[in-house]
N, C-alpha and C positions, 0 to 999 in steps of 0.2 A: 470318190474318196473324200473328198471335202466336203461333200455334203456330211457324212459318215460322220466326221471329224466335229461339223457345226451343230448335230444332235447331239453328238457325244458331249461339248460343250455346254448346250441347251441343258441337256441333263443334269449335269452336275451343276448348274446353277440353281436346277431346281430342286434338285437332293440337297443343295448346301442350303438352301434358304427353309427348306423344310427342316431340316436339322435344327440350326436357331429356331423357327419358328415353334420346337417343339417344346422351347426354355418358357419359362415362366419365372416372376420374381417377389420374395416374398421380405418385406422390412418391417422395422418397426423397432421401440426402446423397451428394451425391458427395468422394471422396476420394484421396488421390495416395498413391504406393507405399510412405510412411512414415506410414497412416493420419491423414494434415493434413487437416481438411476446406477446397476449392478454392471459392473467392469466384471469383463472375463469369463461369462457364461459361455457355454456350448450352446452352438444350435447345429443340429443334424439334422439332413434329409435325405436320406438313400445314400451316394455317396459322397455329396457337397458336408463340407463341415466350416463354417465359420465361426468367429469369437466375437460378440459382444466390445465394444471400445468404450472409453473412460466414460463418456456422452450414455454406457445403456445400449446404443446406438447396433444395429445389425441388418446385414441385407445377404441374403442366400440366394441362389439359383437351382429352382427345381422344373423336374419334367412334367410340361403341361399334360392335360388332356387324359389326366387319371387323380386317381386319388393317393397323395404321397401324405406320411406321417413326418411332423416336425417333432422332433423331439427337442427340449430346452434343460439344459442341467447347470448346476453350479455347486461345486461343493457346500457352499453356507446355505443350500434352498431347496426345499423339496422338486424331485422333477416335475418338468411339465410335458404333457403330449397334445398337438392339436395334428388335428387332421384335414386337410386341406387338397379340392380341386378347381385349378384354375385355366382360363385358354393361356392358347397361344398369346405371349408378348405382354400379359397381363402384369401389373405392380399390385398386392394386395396389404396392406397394412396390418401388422397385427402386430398391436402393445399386450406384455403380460405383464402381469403381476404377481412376482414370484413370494409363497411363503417361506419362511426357516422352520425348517426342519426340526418340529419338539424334541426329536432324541440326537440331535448334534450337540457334541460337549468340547469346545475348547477348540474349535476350528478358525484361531485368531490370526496364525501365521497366513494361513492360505486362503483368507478372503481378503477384495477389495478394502473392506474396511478396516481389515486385522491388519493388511499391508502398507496401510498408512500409520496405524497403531504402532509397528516394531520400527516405522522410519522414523517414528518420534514429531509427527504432523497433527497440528490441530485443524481440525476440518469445522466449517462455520458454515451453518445453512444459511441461503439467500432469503430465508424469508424470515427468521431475524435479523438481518442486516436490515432489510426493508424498515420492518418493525421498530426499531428502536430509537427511540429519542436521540436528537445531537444536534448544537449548531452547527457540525459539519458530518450531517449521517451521511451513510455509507459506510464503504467496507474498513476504512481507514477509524471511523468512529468504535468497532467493532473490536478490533484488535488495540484498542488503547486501554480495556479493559482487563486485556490478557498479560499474565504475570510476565516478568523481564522486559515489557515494551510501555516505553515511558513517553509523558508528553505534557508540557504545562501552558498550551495554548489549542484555545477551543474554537478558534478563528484558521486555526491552520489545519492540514491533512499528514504533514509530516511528522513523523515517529522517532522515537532512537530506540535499539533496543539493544540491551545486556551492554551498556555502557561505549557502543557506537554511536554516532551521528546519524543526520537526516541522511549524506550520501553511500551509506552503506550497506542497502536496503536494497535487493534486487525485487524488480518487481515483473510478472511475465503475466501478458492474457492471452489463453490458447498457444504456449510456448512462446509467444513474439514478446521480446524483451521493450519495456516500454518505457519515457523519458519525462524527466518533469523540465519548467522552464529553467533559466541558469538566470535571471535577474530577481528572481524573487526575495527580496529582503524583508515581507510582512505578510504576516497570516490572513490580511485584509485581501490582496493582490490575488493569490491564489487562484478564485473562483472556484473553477470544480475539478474534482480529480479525474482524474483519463477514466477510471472506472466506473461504465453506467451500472448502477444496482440492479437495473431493473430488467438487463442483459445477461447476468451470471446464473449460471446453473449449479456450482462448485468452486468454493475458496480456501485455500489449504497453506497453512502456515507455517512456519517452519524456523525456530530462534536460535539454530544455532545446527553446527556439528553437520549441514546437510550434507548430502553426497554431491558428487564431482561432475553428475548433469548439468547441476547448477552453475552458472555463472561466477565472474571473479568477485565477487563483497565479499567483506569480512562479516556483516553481522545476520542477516534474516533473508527469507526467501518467502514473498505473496506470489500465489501462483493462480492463478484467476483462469477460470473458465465458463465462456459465454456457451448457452443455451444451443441445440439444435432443434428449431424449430418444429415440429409434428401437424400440427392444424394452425388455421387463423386463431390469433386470438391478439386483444389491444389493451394496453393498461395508460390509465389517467390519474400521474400526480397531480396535485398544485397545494401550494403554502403561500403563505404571507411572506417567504424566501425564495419564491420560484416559484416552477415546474417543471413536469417532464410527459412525455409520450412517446408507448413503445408501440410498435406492432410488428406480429410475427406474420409470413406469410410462405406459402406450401405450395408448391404445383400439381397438378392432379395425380400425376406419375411415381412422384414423392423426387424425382432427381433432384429439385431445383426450391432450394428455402431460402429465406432471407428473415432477419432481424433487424430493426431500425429505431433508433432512440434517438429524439431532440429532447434538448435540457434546455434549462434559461435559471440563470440565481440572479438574486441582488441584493448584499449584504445589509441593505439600507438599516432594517430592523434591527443588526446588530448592532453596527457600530455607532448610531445614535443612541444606544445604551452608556456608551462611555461617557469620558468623562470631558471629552474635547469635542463640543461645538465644532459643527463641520458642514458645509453640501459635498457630499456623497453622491456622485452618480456614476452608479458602477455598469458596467454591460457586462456580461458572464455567460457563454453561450457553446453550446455545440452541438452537432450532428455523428451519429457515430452508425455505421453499418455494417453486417454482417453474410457475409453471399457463402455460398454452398452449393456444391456440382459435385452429382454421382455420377462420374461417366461412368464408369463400371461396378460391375462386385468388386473390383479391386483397386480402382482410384477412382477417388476423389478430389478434387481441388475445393478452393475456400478464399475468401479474400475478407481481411478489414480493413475497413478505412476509418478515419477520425479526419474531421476539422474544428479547429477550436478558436473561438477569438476571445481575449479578455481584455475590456477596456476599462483599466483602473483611473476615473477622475474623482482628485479632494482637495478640497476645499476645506483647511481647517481656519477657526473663526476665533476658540477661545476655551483656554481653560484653567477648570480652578481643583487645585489637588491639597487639601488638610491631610495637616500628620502635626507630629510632633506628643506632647503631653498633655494631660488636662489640665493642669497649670500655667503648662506656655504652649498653645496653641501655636501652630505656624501653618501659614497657607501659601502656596504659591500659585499664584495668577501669569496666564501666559495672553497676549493678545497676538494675531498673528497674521501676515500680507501675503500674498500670493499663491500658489495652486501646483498639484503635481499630475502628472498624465502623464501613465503607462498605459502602453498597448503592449498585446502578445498575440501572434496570430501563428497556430501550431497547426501543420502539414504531414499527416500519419498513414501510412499505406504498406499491408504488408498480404503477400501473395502466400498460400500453406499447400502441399501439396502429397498427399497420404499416398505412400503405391502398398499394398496388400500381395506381398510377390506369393507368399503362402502361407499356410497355416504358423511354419512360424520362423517369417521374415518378414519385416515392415521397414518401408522406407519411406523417410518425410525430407522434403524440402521446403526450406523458407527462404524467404526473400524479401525485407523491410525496409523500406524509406522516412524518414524523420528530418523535417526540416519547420525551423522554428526563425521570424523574426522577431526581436522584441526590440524595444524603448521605454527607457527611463527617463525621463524629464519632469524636474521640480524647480523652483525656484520660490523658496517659503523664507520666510522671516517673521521667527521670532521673538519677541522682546517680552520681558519677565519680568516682574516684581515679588521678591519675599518679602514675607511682610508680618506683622501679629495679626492677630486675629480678634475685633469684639468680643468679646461672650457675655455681652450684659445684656439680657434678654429683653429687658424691654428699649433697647436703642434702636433708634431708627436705623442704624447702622449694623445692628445683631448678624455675623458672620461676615460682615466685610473685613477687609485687610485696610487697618487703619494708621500701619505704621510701619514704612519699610526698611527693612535691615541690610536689603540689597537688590540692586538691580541689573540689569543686563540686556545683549541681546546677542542672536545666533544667527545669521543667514548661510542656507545650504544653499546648494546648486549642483547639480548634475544632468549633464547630456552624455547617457551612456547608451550605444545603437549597439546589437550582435546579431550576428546572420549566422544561424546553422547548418549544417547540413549531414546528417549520417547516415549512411545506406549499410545494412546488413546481408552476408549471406549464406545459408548455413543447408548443410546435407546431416541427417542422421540414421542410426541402423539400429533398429531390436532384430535379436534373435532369440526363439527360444527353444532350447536345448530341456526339449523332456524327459526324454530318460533319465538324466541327471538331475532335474528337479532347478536346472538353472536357469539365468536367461544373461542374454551380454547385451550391452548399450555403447554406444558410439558416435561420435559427431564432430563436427569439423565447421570454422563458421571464421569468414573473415567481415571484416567490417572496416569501413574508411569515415573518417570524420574530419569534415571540413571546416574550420572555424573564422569567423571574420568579427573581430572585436574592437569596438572602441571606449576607452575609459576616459571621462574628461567630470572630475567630482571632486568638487570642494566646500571647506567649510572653515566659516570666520567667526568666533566666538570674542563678544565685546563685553568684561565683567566690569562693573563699577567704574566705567571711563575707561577701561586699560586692555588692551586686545591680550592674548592671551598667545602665545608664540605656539610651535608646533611642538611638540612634549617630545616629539621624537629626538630633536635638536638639542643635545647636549650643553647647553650655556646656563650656567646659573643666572636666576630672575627672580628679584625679590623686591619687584615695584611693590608698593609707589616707594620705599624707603629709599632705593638708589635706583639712578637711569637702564637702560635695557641695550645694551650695544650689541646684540645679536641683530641676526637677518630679517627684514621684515616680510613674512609669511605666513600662508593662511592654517589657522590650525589642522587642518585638514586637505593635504591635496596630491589626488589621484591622477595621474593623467598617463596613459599607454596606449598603447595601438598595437595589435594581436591575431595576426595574418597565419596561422598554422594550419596543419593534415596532418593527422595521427594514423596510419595504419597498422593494424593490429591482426592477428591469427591466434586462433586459439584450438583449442582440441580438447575431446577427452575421450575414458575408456571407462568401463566400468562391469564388472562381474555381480551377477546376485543370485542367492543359492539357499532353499529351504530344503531342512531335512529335521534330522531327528538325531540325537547324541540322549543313547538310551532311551528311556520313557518320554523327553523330556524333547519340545522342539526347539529348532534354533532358526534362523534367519542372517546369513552375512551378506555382506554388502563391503565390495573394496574396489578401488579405482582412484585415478586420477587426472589433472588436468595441466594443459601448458597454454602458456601465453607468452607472444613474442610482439614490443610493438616500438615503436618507433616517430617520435615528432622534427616534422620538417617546420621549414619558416620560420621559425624563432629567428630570433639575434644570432644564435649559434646554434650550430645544427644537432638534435641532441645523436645520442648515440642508441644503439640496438639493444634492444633489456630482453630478458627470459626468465620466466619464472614457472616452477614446477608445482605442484599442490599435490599429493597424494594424501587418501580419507578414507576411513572404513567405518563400516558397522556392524556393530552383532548385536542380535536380541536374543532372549531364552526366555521361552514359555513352559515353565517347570510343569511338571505332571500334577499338579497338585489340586487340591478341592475347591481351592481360591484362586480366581482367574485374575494372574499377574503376569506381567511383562516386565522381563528386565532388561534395559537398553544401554549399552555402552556405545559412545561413537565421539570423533574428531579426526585429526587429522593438522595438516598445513594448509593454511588461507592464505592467500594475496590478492591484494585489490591493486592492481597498476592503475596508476592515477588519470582519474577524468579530467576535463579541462579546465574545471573549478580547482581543483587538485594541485592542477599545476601552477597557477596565479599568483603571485603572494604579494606581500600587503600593498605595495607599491602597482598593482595589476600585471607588472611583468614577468610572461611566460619564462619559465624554468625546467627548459625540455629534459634534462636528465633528472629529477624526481622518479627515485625509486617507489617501485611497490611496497604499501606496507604490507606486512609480513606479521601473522597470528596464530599460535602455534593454539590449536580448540581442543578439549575434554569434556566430554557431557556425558554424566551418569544418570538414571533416570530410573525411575519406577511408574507401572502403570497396572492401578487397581481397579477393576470393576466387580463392583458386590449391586446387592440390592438392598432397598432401606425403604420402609412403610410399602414393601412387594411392588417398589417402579425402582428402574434402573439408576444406577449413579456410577460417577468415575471421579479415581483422585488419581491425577498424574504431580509426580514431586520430581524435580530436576535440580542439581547440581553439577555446576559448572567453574571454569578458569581458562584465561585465556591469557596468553605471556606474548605481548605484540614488542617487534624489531621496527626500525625504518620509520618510527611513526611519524606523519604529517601535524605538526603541531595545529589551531587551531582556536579563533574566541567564536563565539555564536551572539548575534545581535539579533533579536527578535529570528527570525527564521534562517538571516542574511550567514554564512560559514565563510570565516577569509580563514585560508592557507599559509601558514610560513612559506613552504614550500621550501625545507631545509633537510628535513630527512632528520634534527636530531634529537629526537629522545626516544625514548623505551618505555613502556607502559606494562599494565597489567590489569586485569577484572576477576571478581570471582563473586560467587551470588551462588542461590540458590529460589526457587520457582516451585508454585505450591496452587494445583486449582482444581478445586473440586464443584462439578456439573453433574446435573441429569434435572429428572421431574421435584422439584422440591413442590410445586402444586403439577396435581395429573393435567397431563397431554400437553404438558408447554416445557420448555428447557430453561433452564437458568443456571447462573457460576458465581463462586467467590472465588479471588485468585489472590495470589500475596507474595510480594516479591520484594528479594532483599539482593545487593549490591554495591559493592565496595570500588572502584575503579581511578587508580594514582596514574601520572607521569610523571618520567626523570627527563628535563630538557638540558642539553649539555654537564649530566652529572653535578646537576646544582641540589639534588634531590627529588624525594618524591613528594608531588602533589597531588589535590586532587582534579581529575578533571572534567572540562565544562558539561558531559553529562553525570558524572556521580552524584547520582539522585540516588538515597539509598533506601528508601523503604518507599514500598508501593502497595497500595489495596487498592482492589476492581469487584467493583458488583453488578453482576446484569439479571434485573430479574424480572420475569413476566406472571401475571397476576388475572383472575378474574373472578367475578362476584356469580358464586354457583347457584343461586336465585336468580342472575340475571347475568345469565353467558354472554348475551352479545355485548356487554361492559367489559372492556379490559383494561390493562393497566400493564405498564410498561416502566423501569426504572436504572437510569446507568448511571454508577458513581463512581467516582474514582479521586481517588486520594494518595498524592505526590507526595515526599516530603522536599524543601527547598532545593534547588540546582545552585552548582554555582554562577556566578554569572549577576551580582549584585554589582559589583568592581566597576569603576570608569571603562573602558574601552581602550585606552590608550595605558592604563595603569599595565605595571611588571604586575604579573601573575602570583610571581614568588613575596611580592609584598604584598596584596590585596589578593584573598581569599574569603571574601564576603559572600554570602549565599542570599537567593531569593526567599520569599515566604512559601511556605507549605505550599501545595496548589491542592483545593478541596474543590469539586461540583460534581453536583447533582441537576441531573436532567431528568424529566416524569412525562410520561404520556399516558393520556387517559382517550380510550377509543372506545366509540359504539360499532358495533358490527351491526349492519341490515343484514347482510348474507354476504355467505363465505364458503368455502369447501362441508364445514360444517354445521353452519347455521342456516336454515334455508326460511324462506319467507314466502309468505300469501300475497303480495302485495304486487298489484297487475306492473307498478311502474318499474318493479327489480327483476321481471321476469327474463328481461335482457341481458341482466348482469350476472356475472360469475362470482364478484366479490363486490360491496359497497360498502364503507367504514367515512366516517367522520371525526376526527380528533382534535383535543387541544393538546397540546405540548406545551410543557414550563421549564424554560432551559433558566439554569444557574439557580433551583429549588430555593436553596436559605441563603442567595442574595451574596454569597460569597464573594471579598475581597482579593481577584489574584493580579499578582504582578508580573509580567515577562520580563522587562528591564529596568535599571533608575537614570530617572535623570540627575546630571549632577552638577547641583548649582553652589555657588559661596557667599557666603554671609558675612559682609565687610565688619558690621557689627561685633560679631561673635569670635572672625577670623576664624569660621567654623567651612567644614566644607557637607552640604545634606545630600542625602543621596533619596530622590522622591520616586516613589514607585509609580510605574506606568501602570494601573491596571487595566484590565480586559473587560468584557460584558458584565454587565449588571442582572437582577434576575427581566425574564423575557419570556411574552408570550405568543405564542404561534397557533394558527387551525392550519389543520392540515386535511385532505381529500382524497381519498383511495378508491379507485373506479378499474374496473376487470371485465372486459368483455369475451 
């Protein structure tokens, strides 16, 4: 009987393993005729039916040891049929490339692309981002061209946009929500942004009104997605700013890919364009990875990691800044002691885990760690003379300062050290509900943040023999005419210590629903989201906040001969405050800091026609946003200090206007143009306006090449500000100084030869390795433009005048640059 029992056994091991062995598996990405990869295709094999993922991306399980038909479909593409036998346990690859269908009319709501179109998303290919001239290219250079998102420094990667700040800017790569440093006070400091270019497959933008998947900002959502590798292949930057190196790599089987990017910058080129003598030796560096695991047709796992180290050392030496009239010239001359040295060394890891429970339920899990230390330490001095200026051309002296009207000096100093730590973790759910033409979204995500802070930062201002008290300190001072019996203190001084844990929960829910209302289709979209968070450690323990956000949208693609989309969408924002947020002037944390709170409306139109028979689109957007709670705020070169008082009330309203496609065939290019109004009321003193109210914006990205001589191209981004405020002292009442900066105008041009490219291809035995080979000069700041970030502000014992000298930024600058693809 046991024996009986141990064949019955034997058998069915060998029936179950013949069974599996009778699977076979077939992947690969599908792609449309401008290599896009196609979200949301069908692929069918007898009775397996999978869906295609945002990547293109699809793996089916078919019966080996015959011949099975794949079928591939997608509403926006003509079908496809392949026919396919393979063995047992075998992985075969198969990429298409799908056409669109000549006789499909108006199928904008229910393609991947239409469905970014009604969510009101600008979608940016990676290989203009690649392409395009910037002293800080990449994807951040890309989107400063785009109407509503403002920025009057070419040295930083930080944005505002529709009348937000730099921290209101959600930014995600492959859904993991991602973090910048918190000591950054200068666009020099920076280095490089968390996102490699040369890594993204998909950047999708979003200015406003997004839905409630989204995260808690108040202003934009960068949604960034990196590449799933297919075959090897290796790409080689390098500039006179850097470089970088990527390479993709595949396992035979297809399970098992990875991605891998080292970078390196070194600002040197730039900032010896200024106007302040300096050694500069900057390090700016990181490694970034991307892993991939098919355990099954149905999950997946993924990991990225990031490490970053930036070592900001300067050494300023000396500088000379002209202003004034051409009658009375004035120059001020700065000489300057000692050195500043910032280190930042960033800790990024986060684990993604896709389950495929069915055709239409999917479940992801993440799991992110972020851990950051940085140092700030300077100790610089210093000392100035205003002065006139020669202008008698043949003196030996011609542009010296030969006669001063005042002098001074400045000694800063800070040792400021912070230890981060944030760990994120989050579960979410798609479902979709076909019959009804819906789908529901879901997710749940706690996150803990650890802060350890020390602020120890001061600063002593000596004008004309006479120190200069702290402005905060209310005592009238009207040396040298009568003595000074206030306190003696440094004009400037920070000092706190910042031991806190914020945990935080958050959620959301979300419905979305295509049909048709009459002829005519529609798309809504409604949901919302809750945050619940809580800071310990303080001085006093804050108390438990909650905040609710509900947001909808609807589009409507009329029936019409003219293909339009009309967008209506907002909602309730809240941003519960980061720990910059919380800080205020003095650095001491301020745990009960409510949410700001922004009530969004965005109406929108979105045209696509054709013009000289290639494609074009004008999207025009108008917006208003009525913000409660607001965190008041001044902006010092990059650096954002917080009231952290909760009181005024604000408001923005603007309107957004950009028109793209082929203006020369086979290449994309945009002009965009943006206008924006944006006041605060701080404790009902009135409205101002505030530190971003930049109100007129033009952006032009245009790509170019000489049709005698294709492999020549031509590249050109400009962008034109008009002044921020933000001219004012630093320590000045806002309500009395409303001084603005100058216009910010620059142009940047790249001029590239193509050896070979996708489309250029060459004879030439040495390129027959390479997939792509380009050589370029770049000319950043084209007509040499004057911009200024901030002034400095010194007094003229002379005049009893007080000058406000503009800081500017790069001068014009040239760069080669080197594009290698294997």
């Amino acid at each position: 009987m046991r024996t009986v029992y141990k064949l019955l056994i034997v058998s069915l091991f060998f029936l179950s393993c013949s069974v599996f062995s009778q699977k076979a598996r077939v992947k690969g990405i599908l792609l449309d005729e401008f290599n896009k990869p196609i979200a949301g295709a069908t692929i069918k094999a007898e009775a397996e039916t999978v869906n295609s993922n945002e990547n293109g991306f699809f793996l089916i399980a078919i019966p080996s040891g015959k011949k099975v038909t794949i079928e591939i479909s997608h509403v926006s593409y003509k079908k496809s049929t392949v026919v396919v036998e393979l063995k047992p346990n075998e992985d075969y690859e198969l990429n298409v490339v799908l056409n669109q269908s000549a006789e499909q009319i108006g199928e904008v709501v229910v393609s991947s692309a239409g469905r970014k179109r009604v969510e009101g998303i600008t979608v940016i290919e990676p290989q203009v981002i690649r392409m395009i001239p910037g002293a800080n290219a990449g994807v951040e250079n890309i989107l400063k061209t785009l109407p509503g998102v403002y920025s009057n420094n070419e040295l930083s990667t930080q944005y505002a946009v529709r009348g937000g700040n730099y921290d209101e800017n959600l930014v995600y790569v492959n859904e993991i929500e991602v973090y910048r440093p918190f000591l950054i006070r200068s666009g020099q400091q920076e280095g490089l942004s968390f996102t490699n270019t040369e890594m993204v497959s998909n950047v999708d933008f979003s200015a406003g009104g997004f839905q409630s998947k989204y995260g808690d900002k108040l202003s934009s959502v960068l949604d960034i997605t990196y590449r799933r590798p297919t075959k090897f292949q290796a790409a080689l930057d390098a500039s006179l700013l850097g470089g970088s190196a990527t390479v993709d790599l595949v396992s035979k089987n297809q399970k098992w890919s990875n991605i891998t990017g080292i970078r390196y910058r070194n600002n040197s080129l730039l900032v010896n364009s200024q106007e302040t003598e300096s050694n500069f030796k900057p390090s700016f560096a990181d490694i970034q990875t991307q892993l991939t695991f098919d355990a099954s047709t149905k999950w997946q796992w993924s990991f990225l990691g990031n490490i970053s180290q930036n070592k900001y050392h300067y050494q300023p030496l000396s500088r000379q800044t002209n202003f004034g009239t051409v009658d009375d010239p004035i120059a001020l001359q700065i000489f300057y002691e000692g050195q500043e040295k910032d280190e930042y060394l960033t800790l990024f890891g986060a684990v993604k885990s896709v389950y495929q429970a069915n055709d239409n339920f999917k479940l992801k899990f993440i799991g992110s760690t972020y851990h950051t230390q940085e140092q700030e330490y300077f100790d610089i001095l210093a000392q100035y003379r205003l002065g006139e200026i020669d202008t008698n051309i043949g003196s030996d002296t011609f542009g010296d300062v030969v006669f001063s009207r005042g002098v001074g000096s400045q000694l800063t100093h800070a040792r400021n050290d912070l230890d981060a730590l944030i760990v994120n973790a989050e579960v979410k759910g798609f479902h979709e509900i076909k019959e009804k033409n819906s789908q529901v979204e879901w997710g749940f995500k706690y996150t803990r943040e650890d802060i350890r802070d020390r602020v120890v930062e001061w600063e002593v201002i000596d004008s004309a023999g006479f120190s200069l008290p702290n402005p905060v300190i209310d005592i009238p001072n009207d040396q040298p005419y009568n003595p000074y019996y206030g306190p003696l203190s440094p004009y400037k001084n920070v000092r706190a210590t910042n031991f806190i844990k914020i945990n935080r929960f958050s959620g959301y829910a979300q419905w979305n629903y295509r049909g048709s209302l009459g002829a005519n289709q529609i798309w809504i979209n409604a949901g919302a989201r809750a945050h619940q968070w809580q800071v310990t450690g303080a001085p006093t323990e804050g108390k438990s906040q909650v905040v609710f956000s509900p947001r909808a949208q609807f589009a409507l693609k009329p029936d019409w001969e003219k293909d339009m989309v009309f967008r209506l969408s907002g909602g309730l924002y809240h941003q519960p405050p980061f720990y910059r947020e919380l800080r205020d002037y003095d650095g001491v944390v301020q745990p009960n800091v409510k949410a700001q709170q922004s009530i969004h409306i965005v109406a929108s139109n979105d045209y696509s026609f054709k013009m000289w028979n290639r494609p074009f689109k004008l999207v025009s957007e108008a917006y208003y946003k009525n913000l409660t709670d607001v965190n008041t705020y001044t902006i010092d070169n990059v650096r954002i200090r917080y009231r952290a008082n909760n009181d005024a009330t604000a408001y923005v309203y603007g309107a957004d206007f950009r028109l793209n496609g082929e203006f020369v065939p086979g290449t994309e290019s945009w002009f965009s143009f943006g206008y924006l109004k944006t006041e605060e009321n701080q404790n009902d003193r009135g409205y101002i306006a505030r530190p971003t109210d930049q109100r007129l914006k033009f952006g032009l990205l245009f790509q170019d090449y000489m049709p005698n001589i294709p492999n020549l191209k031509m590249y050109l981004n400009l962008v034109y500000n008009t002044g921020l405020p933000g001219g004012s002292p630093s320590y000045a009442d806002p309500y009395q100084y409303q001084l603005r900066l100058r216009d910010y105008r620059r142009a940047d041009a790249g001029f590239s030869y193509v050896f070979k490219d996708a489309t250029i291809s060459s004879n030439r035995n040495w390129l027959k390795h390479f997939k792509e080979f380009s050589l370029g000069l770049e000319i950043y700041n084209l007509f040499n433009n004057q911009n200024a970030i901030t002034n400095t502000w010194v007094r003229d014992v002379y005049t009893k005048s007080q000058y406000g000298i503009p800081n500017y930024m790069t001068t014009r600058t040239f760069n080669v640059k080197l594009n290698v693809r294997l």
